[in-house]
C-alpha positions as CSV (number, residue, x, y, z in Angstrom):
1,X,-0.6,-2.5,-3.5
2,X,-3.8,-1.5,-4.1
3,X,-6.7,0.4,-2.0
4,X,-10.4,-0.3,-3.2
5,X,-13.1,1.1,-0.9
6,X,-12.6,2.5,2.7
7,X,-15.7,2.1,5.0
8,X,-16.9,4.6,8.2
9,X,-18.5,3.1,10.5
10,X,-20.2,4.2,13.8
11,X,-20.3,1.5,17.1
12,X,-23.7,-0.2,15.5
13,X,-22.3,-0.5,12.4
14,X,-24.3,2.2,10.7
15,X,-22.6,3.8,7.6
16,X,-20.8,7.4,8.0
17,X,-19.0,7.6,4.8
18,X,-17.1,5.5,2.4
19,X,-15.2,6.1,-0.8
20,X,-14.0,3.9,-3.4
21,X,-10.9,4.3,-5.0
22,X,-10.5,1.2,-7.0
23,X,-12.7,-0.8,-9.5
24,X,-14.1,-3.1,-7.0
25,X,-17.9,-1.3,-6.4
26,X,-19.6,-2.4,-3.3
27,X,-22.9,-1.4,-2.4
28,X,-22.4,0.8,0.3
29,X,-25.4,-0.2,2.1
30,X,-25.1,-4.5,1.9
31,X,-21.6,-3.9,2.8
32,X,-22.1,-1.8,5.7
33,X,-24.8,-4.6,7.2
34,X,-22.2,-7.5,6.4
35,X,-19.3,-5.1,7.9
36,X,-21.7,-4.3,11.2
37,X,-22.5,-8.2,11.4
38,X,-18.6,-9.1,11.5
39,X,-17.8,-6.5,14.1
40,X,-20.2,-7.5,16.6
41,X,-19.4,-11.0,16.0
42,X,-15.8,-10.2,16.6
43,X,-16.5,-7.7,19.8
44,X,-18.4,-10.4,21.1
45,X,-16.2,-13.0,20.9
46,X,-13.3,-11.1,22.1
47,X,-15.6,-9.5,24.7
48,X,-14.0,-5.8,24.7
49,X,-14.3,-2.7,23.9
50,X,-10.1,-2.0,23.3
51,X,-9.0,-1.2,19.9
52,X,-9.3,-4.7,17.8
53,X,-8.0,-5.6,14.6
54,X,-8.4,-8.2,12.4
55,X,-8.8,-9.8,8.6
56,X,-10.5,-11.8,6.0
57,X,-9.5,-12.8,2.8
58,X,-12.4,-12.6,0.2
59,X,-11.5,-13.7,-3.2
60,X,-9.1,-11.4,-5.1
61,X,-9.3,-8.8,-1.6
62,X,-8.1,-8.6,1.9
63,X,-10.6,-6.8,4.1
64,X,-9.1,-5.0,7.5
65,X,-11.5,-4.8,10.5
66,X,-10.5,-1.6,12.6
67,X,-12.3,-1.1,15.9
68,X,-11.2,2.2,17.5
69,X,-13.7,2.7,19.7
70,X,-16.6,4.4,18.8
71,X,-15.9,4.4,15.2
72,X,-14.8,1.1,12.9
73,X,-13.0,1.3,9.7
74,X,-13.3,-1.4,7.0
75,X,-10.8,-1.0,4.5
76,X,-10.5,-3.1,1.1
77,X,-6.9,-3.6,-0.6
78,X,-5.2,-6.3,-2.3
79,X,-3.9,-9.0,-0.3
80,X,0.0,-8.3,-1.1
81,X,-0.4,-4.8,1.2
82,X,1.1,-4.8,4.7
83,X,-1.4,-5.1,7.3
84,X,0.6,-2.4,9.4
85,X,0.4,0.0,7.1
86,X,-3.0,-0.7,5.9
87,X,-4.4,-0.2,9.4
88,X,-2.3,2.8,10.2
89,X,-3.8,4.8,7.7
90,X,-7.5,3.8,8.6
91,X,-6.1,4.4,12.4
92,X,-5.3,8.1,11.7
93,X,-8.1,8.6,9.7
94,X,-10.7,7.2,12.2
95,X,-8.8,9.7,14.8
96,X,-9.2,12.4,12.4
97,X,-12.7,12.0,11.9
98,X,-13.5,11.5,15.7
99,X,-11.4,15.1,15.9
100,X,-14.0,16.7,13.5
101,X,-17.2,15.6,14.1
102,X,-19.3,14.4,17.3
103,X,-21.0,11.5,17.4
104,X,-22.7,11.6,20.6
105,X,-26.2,13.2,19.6
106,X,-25.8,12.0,16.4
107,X,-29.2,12.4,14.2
108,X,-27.9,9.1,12.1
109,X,-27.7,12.3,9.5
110,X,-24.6,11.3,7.2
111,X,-24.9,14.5,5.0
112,X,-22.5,16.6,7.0
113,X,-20.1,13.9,6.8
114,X,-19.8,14.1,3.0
115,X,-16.6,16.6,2.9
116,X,-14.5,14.5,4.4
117,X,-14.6,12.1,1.3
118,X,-11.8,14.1,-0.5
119,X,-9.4,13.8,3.2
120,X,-10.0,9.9,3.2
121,X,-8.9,10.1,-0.6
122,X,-5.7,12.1,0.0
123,X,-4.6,9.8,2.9
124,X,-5.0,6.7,0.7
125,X,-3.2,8.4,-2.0
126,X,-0.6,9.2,0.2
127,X,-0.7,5.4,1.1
128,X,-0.5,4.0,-2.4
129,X,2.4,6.5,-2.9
130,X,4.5,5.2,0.2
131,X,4.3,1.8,-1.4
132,X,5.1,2.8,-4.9
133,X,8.4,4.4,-3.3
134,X,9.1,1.1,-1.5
135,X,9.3,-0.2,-4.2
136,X,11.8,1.7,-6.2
137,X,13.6,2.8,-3.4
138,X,14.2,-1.5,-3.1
139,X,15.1,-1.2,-6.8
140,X,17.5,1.4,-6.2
141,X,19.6,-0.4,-3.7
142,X,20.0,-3.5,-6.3
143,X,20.8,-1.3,-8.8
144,X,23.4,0.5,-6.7
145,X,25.3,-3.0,-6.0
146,X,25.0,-4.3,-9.3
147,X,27.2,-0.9,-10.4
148,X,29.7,-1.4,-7.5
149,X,30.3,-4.8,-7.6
150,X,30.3,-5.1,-11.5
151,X,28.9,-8.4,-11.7
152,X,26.8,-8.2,-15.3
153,X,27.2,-12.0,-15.9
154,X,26.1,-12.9,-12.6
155,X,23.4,-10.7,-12.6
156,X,22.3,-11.4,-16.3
157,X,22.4,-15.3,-14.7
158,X,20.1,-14.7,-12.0
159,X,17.5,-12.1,-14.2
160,X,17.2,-15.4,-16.2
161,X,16.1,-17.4,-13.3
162,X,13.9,-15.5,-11.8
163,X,12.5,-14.3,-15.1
164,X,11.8,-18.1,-15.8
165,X,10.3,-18.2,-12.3
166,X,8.2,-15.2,-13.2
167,X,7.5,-14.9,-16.9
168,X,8.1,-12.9,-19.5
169,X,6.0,-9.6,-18.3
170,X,9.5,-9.5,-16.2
171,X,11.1,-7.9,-19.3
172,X,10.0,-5.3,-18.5
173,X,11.1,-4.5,-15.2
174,X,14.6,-5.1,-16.6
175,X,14.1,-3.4,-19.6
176,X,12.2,-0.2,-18.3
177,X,13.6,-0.2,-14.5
178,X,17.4,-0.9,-14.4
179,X,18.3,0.0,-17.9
180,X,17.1,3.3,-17.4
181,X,17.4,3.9,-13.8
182,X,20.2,6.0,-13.6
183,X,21.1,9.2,-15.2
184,X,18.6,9.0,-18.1
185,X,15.6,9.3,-15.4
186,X,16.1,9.6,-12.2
187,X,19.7,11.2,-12.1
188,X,22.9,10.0,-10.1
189,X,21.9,12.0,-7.1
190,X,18.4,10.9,-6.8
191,X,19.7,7.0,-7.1
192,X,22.6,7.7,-4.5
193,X,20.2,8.9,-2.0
194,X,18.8,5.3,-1.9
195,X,21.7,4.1,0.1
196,X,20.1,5.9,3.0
197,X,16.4,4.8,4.4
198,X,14.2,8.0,3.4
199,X,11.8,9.1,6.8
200,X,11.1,12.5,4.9
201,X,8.0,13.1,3.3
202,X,9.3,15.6,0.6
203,X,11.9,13.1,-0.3
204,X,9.6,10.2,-0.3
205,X,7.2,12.5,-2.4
206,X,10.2,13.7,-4.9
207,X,11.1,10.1,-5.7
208,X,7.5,8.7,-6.6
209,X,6.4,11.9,-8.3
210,X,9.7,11.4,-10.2
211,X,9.4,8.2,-11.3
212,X,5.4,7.9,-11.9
213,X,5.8,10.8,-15.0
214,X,8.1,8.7,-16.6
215,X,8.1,4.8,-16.0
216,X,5.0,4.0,-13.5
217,X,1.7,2.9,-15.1
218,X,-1.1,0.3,-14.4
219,X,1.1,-2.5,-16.3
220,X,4.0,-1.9,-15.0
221,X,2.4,-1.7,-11.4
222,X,1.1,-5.5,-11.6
223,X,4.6,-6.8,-12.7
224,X,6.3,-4.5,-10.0
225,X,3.9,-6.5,-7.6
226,X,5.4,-9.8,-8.5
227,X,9.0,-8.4,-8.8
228,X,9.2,-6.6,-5.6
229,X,9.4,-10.9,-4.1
230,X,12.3,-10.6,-6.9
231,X,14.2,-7.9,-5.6
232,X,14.2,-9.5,-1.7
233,X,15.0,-12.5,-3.5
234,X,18.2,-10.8,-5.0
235,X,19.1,-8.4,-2.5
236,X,19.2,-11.3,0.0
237,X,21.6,-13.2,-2.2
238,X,24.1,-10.0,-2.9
239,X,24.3,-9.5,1.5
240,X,24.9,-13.3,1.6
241,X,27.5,-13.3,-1.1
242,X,29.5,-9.9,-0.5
243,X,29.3,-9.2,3.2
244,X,29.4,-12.7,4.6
C-alpha cells in the first residue's frame, strides 16, 4: 500500500533515474550494482531476453524485478501491494520512457533523463490513489449491506471479533469509516455508486480525493492495511449468509 523508491535501469544495469517516494533512502548507486547483479543473475538463469518478472522480499519491503527489454525497472513497495499492479505501473512507465528517449548511442549521460522524475512521481501517485479507492470502495459495499439488511447486532457481533483479532487501532476504522460514511461525508450518491465496479478514472479520482480531505491520513492508512483482510473477511460472510 505503499511505493518507496522506483529504479531505471538500462540492459547493464547502469542507473537512468530513480525517485523515492517513501522514507526508505537507498543509495542510488549500491542499489543500482545490487539491482544489475540480480538481473543478470536472473537473465542468465532463465536464459532470455523476453520480458521477465520477478520478486524478493527484503525485510519490511517487496522488491519487483521488471525486465522489458532494454530497460529494467526495480520498484520498492510494501509487501501487502498486488504484484499485478505494482508491475503494471513500472510496465507503462518503462514504455514511456523508451517512447522519449533513445538509448542506442547513449553517452551513459543521465542528466537529460532528470525531467522525467516528476512523470515517474505522478504515475505512482496515481498508483497509491487506485489502492486507497480499493479500499473504500470495499468499505462501501459493506456498509451498503449492513443498511439493507439491518443487521446492527450481528454486525456489532462480528466488529467484536475481528476487532479482538485485530486490536484496538480497529476503533477506529469503525468509529471514523462506517459511522460517518454516509451522508455526513461522502453523501448518499457517492456511497450508492459503490454498488457498481468504477473503470473511470474521474470517478475513481472523485472518490479518493473525497475521502482523503476528510478521513484519510498516515494512521488511519496503517489500520486500513490490516482492515482491508477485515472487510474480505466480512463481505465473504454477508454473500454466504444472504445469497446462498
Amino acid at each position: 500500500m505503499g511505493v518507496h523508491n522506483l529504479y531505471l535501469l538500462d540492459k547493464d544495469g547502469i542507473s537512468l533515474i530513480d525517485v523515492t517516494i517513501g522514507n526508505l533512502k537507498l543509495d542510488p548507486n549500491l542499489a543500482s550494482g545490487f539491482f544489475s547483479a540480480i538481473t543478470k543473475f536472473i537473465k542468465e538463469l532463465l536464459n532470455t531476453d523476453e520480458e521477465v518478472i520477478t520478486d524478493m522480499g527484503m525485510l519490511n519491503i517487496r522488491l519487483y524485478f521488471v525486465y522489458n527489454p532494454p530497460l529494467i525497472g526495480v520498484i520498492a513497495v510494501d509487501p501487502e501491494d498486488n504484484k499485478e499492479e505494482v508491475t503494471s505501473t513500472v510496465k507503462f512507465i518503462l514504455k514511456e520512457f523508451q517512447n522519449k528517449y533513445n538509448l542506442t548511442n547513449w553517452d551513459h549521460d543521465a542528466y537529460p533523463f532528470k525531467q522525467f522524475s516528476k512523470y515517474m512521481k505522478d504515475m505512482i501517485k496515481k498508483h497509491i490513489d487506485k489502492i486507497k479507492y480499493k479500499i473504500f470502495y470495499k468499505a462501501f459495499k459493506i456498509y451498503n449491506k449492513y443498511e439493507k439488511y439491518g443487521i446492527k447486532d450481528e454486525w456489532d457481533n462480528m466488529i467484536e471479533e475481528f476487532q479482538q483479532e485485530l486490536g484496538p487501532r480497529f476503533m477506529i476504522v469503525t468509529n471514523t469509516l462506517f459511522d460517518y460514511m454516509g451522508s455526513k461525508i461522502m453523501g448518499e450518491d457517492v456511497v450508492q455508486k459503490a454498488n457498481h465496479e468504477l473503470e473511470n478514472d474521474l470517478d475513481t479520482k472523485m472518490i479518493v480525493s473525497n475521502t482523503s480531505i476528510n478521513i484519510w491520513n498516515k494512521d488511519l492508512c496503517e489500520v486500513l492495511k490490516d482492515s482491508f483482510k477485515y472487510l474480505h473477511k466480512i463481505d465473504t460472510y454477508f454473500n454466504e449468509k444472504y445469497h446462498s
